[in-house]
C-alpha positions in Angstrom: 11.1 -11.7 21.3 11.0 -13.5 17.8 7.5 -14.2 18.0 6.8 -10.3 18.7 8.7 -9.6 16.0 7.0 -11.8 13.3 3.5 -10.5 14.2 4.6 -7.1 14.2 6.5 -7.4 10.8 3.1 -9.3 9.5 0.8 -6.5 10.7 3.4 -3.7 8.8 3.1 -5.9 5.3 -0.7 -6.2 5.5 -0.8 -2.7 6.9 1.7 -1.5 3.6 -0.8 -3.8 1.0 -3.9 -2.1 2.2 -2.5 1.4 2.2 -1.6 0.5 -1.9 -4.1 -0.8 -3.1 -6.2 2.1 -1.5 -4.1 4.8 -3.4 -4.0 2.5 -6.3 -7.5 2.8 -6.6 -8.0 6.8 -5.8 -6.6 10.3 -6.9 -4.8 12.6 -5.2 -7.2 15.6 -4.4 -4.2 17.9 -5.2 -4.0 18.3 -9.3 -0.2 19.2 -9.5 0.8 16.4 -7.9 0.4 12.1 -7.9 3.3 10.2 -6.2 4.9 7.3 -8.2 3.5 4.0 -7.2 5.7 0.7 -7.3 5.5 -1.7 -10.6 3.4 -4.3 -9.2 1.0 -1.8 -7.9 -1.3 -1.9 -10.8 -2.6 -5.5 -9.8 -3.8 -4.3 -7.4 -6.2 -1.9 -9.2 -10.4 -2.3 -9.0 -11.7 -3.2 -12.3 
């Protein structure tokens, strides 16, 4: 059960990295509206 549990907890944190550095690096198509993103997220940003 504990070995499930690491991979699974691994494939959420790699799963939550790509999801923001992808809307690091975009804009939201709606102009009224950008959600706040978490300090560290601007490392993350494309140069």
């Amino acid at each position: 059960m504990r070995k499930v549990f690491n991979k699974m907890s691994t494939l959420m944190a790699g799963l939550a990295l790509l999801i923001t550095a992808g809307a690091v690096n975009s804009a939201c198509c709606m102009f009224l509206h950008q959600p706040e993103l978490p300090e560290g997220a601007d490392s993350l940003r494309r140069k």
